[in-house]
N, C-alpha and C positions, 0 to 999 in steps of 0.2 A: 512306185506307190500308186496301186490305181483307186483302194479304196480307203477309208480312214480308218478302217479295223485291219488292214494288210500292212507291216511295212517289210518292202522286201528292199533288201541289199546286195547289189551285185560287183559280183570284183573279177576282173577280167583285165587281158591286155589290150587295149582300145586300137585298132585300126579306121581311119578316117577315110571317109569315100570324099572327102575335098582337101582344100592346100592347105588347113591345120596341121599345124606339127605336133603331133602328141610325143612327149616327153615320157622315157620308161627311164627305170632306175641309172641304170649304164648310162644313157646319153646325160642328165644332170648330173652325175660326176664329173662331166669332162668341163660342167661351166658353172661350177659351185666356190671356185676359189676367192671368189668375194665373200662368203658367207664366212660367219664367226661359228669357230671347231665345237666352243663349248655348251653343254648342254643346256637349256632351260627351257622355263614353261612359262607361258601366259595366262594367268587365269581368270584374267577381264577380260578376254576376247570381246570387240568390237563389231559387229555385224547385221545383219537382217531378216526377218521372214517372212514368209506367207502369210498371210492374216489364218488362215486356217490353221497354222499351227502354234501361232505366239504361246499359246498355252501349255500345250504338250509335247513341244520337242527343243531342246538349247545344245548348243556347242559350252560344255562347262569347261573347256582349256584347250590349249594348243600346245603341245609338245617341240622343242628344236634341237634334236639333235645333229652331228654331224652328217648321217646319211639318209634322216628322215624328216620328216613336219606329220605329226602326229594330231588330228583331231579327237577329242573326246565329244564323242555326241550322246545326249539322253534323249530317250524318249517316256512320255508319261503316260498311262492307258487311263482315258476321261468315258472308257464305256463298261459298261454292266458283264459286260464279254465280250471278247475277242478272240484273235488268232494275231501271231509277230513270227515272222520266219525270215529268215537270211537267207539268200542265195549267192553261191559263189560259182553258179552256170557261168560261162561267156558272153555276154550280149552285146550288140553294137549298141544298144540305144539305153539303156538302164543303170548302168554301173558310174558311181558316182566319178567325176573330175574335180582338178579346178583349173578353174578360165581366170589365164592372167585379163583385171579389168581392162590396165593398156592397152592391151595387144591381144582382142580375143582371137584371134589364131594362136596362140601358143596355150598349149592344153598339157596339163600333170595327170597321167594317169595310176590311179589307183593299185596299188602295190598289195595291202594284206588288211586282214580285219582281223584284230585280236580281241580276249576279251570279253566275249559275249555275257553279258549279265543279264540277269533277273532278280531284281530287287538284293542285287548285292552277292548273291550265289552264281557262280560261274558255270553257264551251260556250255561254251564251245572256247576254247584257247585260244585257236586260228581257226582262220576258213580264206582258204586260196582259188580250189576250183571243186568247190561241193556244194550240195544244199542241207542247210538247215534243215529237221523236223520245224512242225506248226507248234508255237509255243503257246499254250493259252496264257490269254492276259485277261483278270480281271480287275476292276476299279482301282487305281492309286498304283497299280504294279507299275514300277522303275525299268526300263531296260537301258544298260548303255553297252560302248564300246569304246572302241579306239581303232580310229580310220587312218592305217596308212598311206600317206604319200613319200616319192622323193620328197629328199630336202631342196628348196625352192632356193633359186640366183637370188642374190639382193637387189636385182632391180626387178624384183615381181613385189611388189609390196600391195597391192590389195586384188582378191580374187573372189569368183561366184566359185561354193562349192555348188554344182550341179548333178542332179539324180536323172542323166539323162542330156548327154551334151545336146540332144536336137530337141531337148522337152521341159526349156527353160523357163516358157512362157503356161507353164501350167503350174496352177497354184496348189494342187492338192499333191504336187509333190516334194520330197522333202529336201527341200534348196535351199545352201544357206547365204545370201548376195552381199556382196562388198564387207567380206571378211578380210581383216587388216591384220597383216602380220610384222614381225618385228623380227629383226635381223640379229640384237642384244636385250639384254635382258635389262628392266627399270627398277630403280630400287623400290623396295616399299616395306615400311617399316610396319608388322603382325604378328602379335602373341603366335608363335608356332602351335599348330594345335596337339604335337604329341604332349606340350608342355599343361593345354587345355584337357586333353584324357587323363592326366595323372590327377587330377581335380575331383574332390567327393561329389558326389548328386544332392541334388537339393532341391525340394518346391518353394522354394520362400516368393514371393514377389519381389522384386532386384529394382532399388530406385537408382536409376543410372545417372552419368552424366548426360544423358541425352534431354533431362527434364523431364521424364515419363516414368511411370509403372511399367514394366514388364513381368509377364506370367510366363511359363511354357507347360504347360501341366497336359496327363500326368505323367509323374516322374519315378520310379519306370512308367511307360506305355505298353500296352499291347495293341490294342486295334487303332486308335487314332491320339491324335497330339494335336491341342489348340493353344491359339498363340494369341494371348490378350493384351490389348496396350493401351493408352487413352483417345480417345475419340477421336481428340483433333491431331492427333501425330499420324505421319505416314511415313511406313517402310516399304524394302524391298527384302524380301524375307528369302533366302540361301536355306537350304537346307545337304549340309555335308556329311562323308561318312569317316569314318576313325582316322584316316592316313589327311583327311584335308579334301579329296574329291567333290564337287558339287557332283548332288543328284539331283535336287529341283533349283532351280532357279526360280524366282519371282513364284514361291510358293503361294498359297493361300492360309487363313488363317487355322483352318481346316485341314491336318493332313492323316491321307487313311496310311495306314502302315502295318496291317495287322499279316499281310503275304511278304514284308518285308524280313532280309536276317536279321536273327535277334543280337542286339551286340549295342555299341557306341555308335551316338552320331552328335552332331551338332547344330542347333537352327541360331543362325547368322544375320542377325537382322541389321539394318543397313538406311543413315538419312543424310541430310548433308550436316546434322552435326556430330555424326560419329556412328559407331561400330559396336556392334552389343553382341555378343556370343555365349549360349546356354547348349549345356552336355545335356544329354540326355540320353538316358538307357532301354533300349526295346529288350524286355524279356517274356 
């Protein structure tokens, strides 16, 4: 990522000019037998960023299956234009890792990027060893994916994903530091949301148990969706699409959505006295 209207992704097999072990799919087979077979997701991911990107780029889950550890990463475009393009050239120095925190000599290298979105529309499936076209991105546009790695030993439990194993100490690149992974799954008791799409739409203002007014209007949206609550409350506002994916994290009260697909989402607002979730329809 060299500049903040660029994000490039690269996916290659990593070869190290020092005693780092970089791990390809084959060799964490042979030392995964601690790991649990079955599949699950995280979708509180615990982790860190660059001050340059707290705004426009989140890890919304982490995938475990038995032969992979799946990142979802979003990113949000905060400019008037742009350009977002993926590469899937070979590079020694660009293509994302992760560095076990323990033992940074032992390094996961990047297996596939599936995926490609743009505001919820699929521009690319995979990308192994190709480059992406320049996607233009204007204001509010969503981009995400899904970053595969092998499935990581149980004894890796927190890692830097890094954009650039020798280019960790730069901040305008898109690194995600001391992301926490989990070996089993935690319970957690949540209206599943297909049960939340089967629900009529509605503007009404919602007085929750939260002790607040909630608005989300309007209901359908086309270009933008604002989120009114009362003064002295504070949220952290989610915004998800039909299946349960976050696309923004820690939204604003403001969100533009008019290049978004039109269909179901959901804004998730979030305090510590509870959980408040509104449908809403882009048509």
């Amino acid at each position: 990522m060299k500049t903040s209207s660029i994000f490039s992704i690269l996916v290659m097999s990593f070869v190290s000019c020092f005693s780092t072990h970089v791990y390809a799919q084959k060799d964490v087979a042979k030392t995964v037998s601690a790991v649990v077979s079955s599949d699950f997701s995280d979708k509180t991911p615990r982790y860190t960023l660059s001050d340059n990107y707290k705004k426009q780029r989140i890890i919304t889950q982490v995938v475990y299956t038995e032969t992979a550890t799946i990142v979802y990463h979003s990113y949000t475009s905060e400019n008037g234009y742009s350009s977002v393009y993926y590469l899937g050239v070979p590079s020694k120095q660009e293509h994302w890792v992760l560095q076990n925190k323990a033992n940074p000599k032992e390094i996961f290298a990047l297996t596939e990027i599936k995926n490609i979105r743009k505001n919820g529309i699929l521009l690319k499936s995979s990308l192994i060893n190709e480059n992406t076209p320049s996607y233009e991105a204007q204001l509010g546009d969503v981009f995400t994916c899904e970053v595969y790695f092998p499935r990581l030993p149980k004894h890796v439990q927190v890692v830097d994903m890094l954009e650039g194993l020798s280019l960790g100490e730069e901040t305008h690149r898109f690194h995600a530091f001391s992301l926490q992974l989990k070996s089993r799954p935690e319970p957690k008791i949540e209206v599943p949301i297909e049960i939340l799409a089967k629900k009529p739409i509605d503007n009404t203002v919602v007085v929750t148990n939260l002790d607040t007014q909630i608005s989300v209007y309007p209901n359908p949206a086309q270009d933008k969706i604002f989120i009114k609550f009362e003064k002295n409350q504070t949220f952290n506002i989610d915004i998800l699409d039909v299946v349960g994916n976050i696309m923004i994290r820690n939204a604003d009260t403001e969100i533009f959505v008019k290049n978004w697909q039109r269909g179901i989402y959901f804004v998730k607002l979030t305090n510590k006295q509870g959980t408040f979730t509104k449908k809403i329809v882009l048509e």
